[in-house]
C-alpha positions, 0 to 999 in steps of 0.5 A: 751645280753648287754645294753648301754645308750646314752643320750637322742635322740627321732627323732633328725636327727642329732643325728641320723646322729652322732650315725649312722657315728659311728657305721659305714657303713652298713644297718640298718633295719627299720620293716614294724611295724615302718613305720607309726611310722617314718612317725609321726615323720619325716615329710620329710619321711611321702610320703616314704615307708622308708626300712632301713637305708644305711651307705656308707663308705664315711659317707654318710647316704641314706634313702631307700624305699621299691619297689622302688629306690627312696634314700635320703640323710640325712647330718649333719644337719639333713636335708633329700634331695632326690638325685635320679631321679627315677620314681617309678615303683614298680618292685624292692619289697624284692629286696637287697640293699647292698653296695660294693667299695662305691658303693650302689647296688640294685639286684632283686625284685618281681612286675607286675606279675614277679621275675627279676634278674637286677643287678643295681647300683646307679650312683651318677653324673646323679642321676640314676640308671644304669644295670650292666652286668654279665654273668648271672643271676638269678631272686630272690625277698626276702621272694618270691622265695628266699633269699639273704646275701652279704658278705661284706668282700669277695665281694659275694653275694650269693643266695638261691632260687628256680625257679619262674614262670611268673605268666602270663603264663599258669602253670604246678602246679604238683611239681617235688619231686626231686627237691631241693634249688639252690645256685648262687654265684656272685663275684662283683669283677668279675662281674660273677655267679659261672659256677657250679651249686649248691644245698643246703642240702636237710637237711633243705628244698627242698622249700622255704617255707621250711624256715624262716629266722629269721635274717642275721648274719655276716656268712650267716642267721638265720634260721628255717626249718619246718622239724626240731625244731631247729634253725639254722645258715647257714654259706655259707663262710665255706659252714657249717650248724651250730645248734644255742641254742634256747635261740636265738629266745627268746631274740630276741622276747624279744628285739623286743618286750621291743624294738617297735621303733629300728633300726636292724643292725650287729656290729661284732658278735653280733646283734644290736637293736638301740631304736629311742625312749630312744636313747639306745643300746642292743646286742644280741651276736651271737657267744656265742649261736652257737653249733657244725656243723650239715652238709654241707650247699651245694654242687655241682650238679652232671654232667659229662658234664664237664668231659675231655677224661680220666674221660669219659674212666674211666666211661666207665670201671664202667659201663662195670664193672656194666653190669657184675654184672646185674645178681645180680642187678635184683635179689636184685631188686626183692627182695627189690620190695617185701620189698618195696610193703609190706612196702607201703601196710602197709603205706596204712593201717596206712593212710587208712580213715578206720583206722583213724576213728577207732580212735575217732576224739573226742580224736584228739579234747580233745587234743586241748586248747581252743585257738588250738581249735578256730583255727581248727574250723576257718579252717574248717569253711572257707575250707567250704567255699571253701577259705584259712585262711589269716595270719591276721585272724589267729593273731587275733585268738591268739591275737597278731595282735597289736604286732611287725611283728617278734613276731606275726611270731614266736608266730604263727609259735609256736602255729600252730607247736603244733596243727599239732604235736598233730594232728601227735602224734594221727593219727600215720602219718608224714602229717600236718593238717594245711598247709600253701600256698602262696596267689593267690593274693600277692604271697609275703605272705602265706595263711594257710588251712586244708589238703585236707587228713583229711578236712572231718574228721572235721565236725562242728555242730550247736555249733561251736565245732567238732564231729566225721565224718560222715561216709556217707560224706565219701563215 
């Protein structure tokens, strides 16, 4: 992590306008945190909920506001002027905004009740906003139902998600359990989707609440997975999946937080914050931080659909070749049935409430902090209630709703991993006590809860604290 001073810039435009033209082009990302702070400082901005900044590779400089597509232009004067005539229509929130050929473009977006999968461009001469035509699509809101990175130098923009429903629709709410994470590919100089299709490694998550990503890279993206603690960076041009030092995460807490008021942006290898307030430069070098391989990010889906005559023939052979050796099949089958029951009826054992309570929730309890403690206890109370925990109550327990919006993430995220660790280490189960669901209301943001599994092992007394579960109220 390395740090260069600049003279002195606050909120001059002009210098903002020089300082940016020579980095070069690219996106620099403005937090949700930052938005009031632009709004004080920049009159011109104070109707906008400004995203980020985009550099053309013709020195153009473009404000772009989040869930719409209104743009202004900022010159070497300092002076902003809007230059779309959009309506705002508040279709486009989490959409990506990228450049490509010195053209900005802007692809999906969740609003009124619904992921869409447009691909728009923004036409300089009539000032609009204009659809371009693929051979596909696929309808994906970032941090929704998937996530997005363009590869700026191969021209792709590639794409994980998963299905969403349009929320006015009547919904099938059981899940399929083989199911995994799609990858679509769009060459924007073909203009078409990848014909294949594609899935990610299971490895890291079949959902995308199985992830959280932490940031782009010039690779791919940072993330984390909840079925493993180590962070991660998905490399999709060499199709790898790579380990990155943990020492990541806690420089980039560390610069968001001695760093309020930045812009976020890649330069090279590394990650750049730009702080607005002392006009200086720190960079967090990525590469030096990556480990070896894990597996491969993704691969084709088995089909043989596409298979020509020869192929079709030789599949044939196999299962002919198969059907002589049914004989075997069914007593190995029969064998590993028994296995397979003995082994479920030792699972039931294990997870039966009537093993649970020859433990004594007391034990579970004498292993929480007073803080872990304080936050069971809301989970409960409002599970009684019949209602889920808002991300904003859980801050305010820990203490860290005044902090930046990636700090709040990653103390939380750390906080509630302890808790369900413990919870895992004394009830010899792979099943998490608080869990996490998108919100009825804003399916953008999660909601946490107690599992339904162990909710009535927790029972509050008068005092606030916990005692053992009544053994009636499990009847």
């Amino acid at each position: 992590m390395t740090h260069s001073q600049t003279p002195s810039l606050n909120t001059n435009l002009i210098a903002l306008h020089k300082r940016v033209n020579a980095w070069g082009d690219g996106i620099y990302e403005i937090s949700i945190a930052q938005q009031q702070y632009w709004k004080e400082h920049v009159p011109a901005l104070k109707e906008f909920q400004i995203e980020g900044l985009i550099v053309k590779p013709d020195q153009q400089i473009l404000f772009y506001e989040n869930g719409s597509g209104r743009l202004l232009k900022l010159d070497s004067s300092g002076k902003l002027e809007r230059i779309d005539r959009s309506i705002f229509g508040g279709e486009r929130f989490g959409a990506e905004v990228f450049v490509f050929r010195d053209t900005l473009f802007s692809i999906g977006g969740y609003g009124f009740w619904q992921v869409n999968g447009a691909l728009r461009y923004f036409e300089e001469k009539t000032r609009e906003w204009s659809i371009l035509r693929t051979n596909d699509h696929s309808s994906i809101a970032n941090g929704v139902n998937g996530y997005y990175f363009f590869d700026k130098k191969a021209g792709k923009l590639y794409c994980i998600f998963r299905e969403y429903p349009q929320e006015y629709l009547i919904q099938d709410n059981q899940k399929k359990q083989d199911e995994q994470l799609l990858l679509q590919i769009l060459d924007l100089r073909t203009k078409q989707w990848n014909k294949k299709p594609l899935v990610i490694n299971s490895f890291i998550g079949r959902e995308i609440a199985d992830l959280r990503v932490i940031h782009k890279s010039n690779a791919g993206l940072f993330v984390q997975s909840k079925f493993h603690s180590q962070t991660f960076e998905m490399d999709f041009e060499q199709n790898a999946l790579f380990e990155i030092d943990d020492e990541f995460v806690t420089q980039m807490g560390q610069l968001n937080k001695s760093i309020p008021f930045h812009l976020l942006f890649l330069s090279d290898s590394s990650i750049s914050f730009f702080d607005l307030e002392k006009d200086s430069l720190a960079q967090l070098n990525t590469r030096t931080l990556r480990k070896q391989k894990k597996a491969v990010l993704y691969k084709e889906v088995d089909s043989y659909s596409d298979l020509g005559t020869q192929e079709q023939l030789i599949l044939v052979l196999i299962i002919l070749n198969l059907v002589t050796a049914v004989c075997f099949v069914i007593f190995y089958g029969k064998v590993k049935r028994r296995f397979r029951r003995s082994q479920k009826t030792t699972e039931e054992m294990v997870n039966h409430p009537v093993f649970l309570e020859r433990k004594k929730m007391t034990h579970f309890i004498n292993l929480l902090n007073d803080l872990e403690l304080q936050i069971v206890n809301t989970l409960s109370k409002n599970h009684k209630a019949g209602k889920n925990t808002s991300i904003d109550e859980v801050n305010k327990l820990i203490g860290i709703d005044k902090r930046p919006y990636k700090i709040k993430n990653n103390i939380r995220a750390e906080v509630l991993k302890i808790i369900n660790k413990k919870f895992m280490d004394f009830s010899n189960v792979t099943e998490e006590l608080i869990e996490r669901e998108r919100s009825d209301f804003d399916k953008r943001y999660f909601e946490y809860k107690l599992n339904e599994r162990y909710s009535n092992k927790l029972k509050q007394n008068i005092s606030g604290g916990f005692t053992e579960a009544d053994p009636e109220s499990q009847q």
